[in-house]
C-alpha positions in Angstrom: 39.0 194.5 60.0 37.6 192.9 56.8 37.9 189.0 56.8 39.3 188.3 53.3 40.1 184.4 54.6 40.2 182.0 57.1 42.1 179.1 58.0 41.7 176.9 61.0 42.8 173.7 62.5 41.4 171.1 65.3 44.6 170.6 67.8 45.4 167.7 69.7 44.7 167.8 73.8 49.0 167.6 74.2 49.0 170.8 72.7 46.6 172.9 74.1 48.6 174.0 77.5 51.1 176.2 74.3 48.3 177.5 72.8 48.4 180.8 74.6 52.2 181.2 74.7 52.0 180.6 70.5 49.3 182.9 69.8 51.2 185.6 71.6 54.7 185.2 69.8 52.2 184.7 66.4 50.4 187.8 66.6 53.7 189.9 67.8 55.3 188.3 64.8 52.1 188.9 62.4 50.0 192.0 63.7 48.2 191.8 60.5 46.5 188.6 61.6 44.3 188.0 64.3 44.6 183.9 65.8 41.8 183.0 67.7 41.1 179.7 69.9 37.9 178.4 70.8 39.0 175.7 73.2 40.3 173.3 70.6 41.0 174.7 67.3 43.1 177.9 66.0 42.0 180.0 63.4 43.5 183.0 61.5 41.8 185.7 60.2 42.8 188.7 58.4 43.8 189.6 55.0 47.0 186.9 54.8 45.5 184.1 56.1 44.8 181.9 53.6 48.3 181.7 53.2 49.2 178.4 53.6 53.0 179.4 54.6 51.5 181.3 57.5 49.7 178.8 58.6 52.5 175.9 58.3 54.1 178.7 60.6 51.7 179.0 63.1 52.1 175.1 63.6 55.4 175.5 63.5 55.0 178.0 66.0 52.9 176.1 68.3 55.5 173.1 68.0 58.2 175.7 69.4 56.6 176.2 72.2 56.1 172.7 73.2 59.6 171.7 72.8 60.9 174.8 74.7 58.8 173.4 77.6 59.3 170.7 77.4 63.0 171.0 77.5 63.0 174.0 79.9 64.3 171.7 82.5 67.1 170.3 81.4 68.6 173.4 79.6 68.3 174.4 83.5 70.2 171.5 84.3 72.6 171.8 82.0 73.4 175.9 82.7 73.5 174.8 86.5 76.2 172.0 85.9 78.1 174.7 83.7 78.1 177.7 85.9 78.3 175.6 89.0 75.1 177.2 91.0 72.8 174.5 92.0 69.3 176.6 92.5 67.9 173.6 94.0 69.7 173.5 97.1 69.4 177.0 97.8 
């Protein structure tokens, strides 16, 4: 794979525990790419990447994840109330 450009950003510590979910819906959604972390910053390589759109999506990405967490328990809630199973007492 030739490295025509890179792009890379230093993340903030509340967002590493989505870094792993991001980078595999990024890379399904952009196999020409390759996003690589090293602990505390991404980085794409590959042909597109110094597109800025694609990288304004790979935050964008990253901020996805952390809201579906983040709200993973009360859509729970809220399909529980609704269907009227309670998986908490079972």
């Amino acid at each position: 794979m030739s490295i025509l450009y890179q792009s890379s950003t230093a993340l903030h510590s509340r967002l590493l525990p989505y870094v792993a979910d991001t980078i595999t819906r990024f890379s399904y959604l952009h196999p020409t790419v390759e996003v690589l972390f090293d602990g505390e910053s991404l980085r794409i390589l590959g042909p597109d990447s110094g597109d800025t759109d694609l990288f304004r999506e790979l935050m964008f990405c990253l901020y996805r994840e952390k809201v579906l967490a983040q709200t993973l328990p009360l859509r729970r809630m809220l399909i529980e109330g609704v269907t009227g199973r309670d998986r908490r007492s079972v």
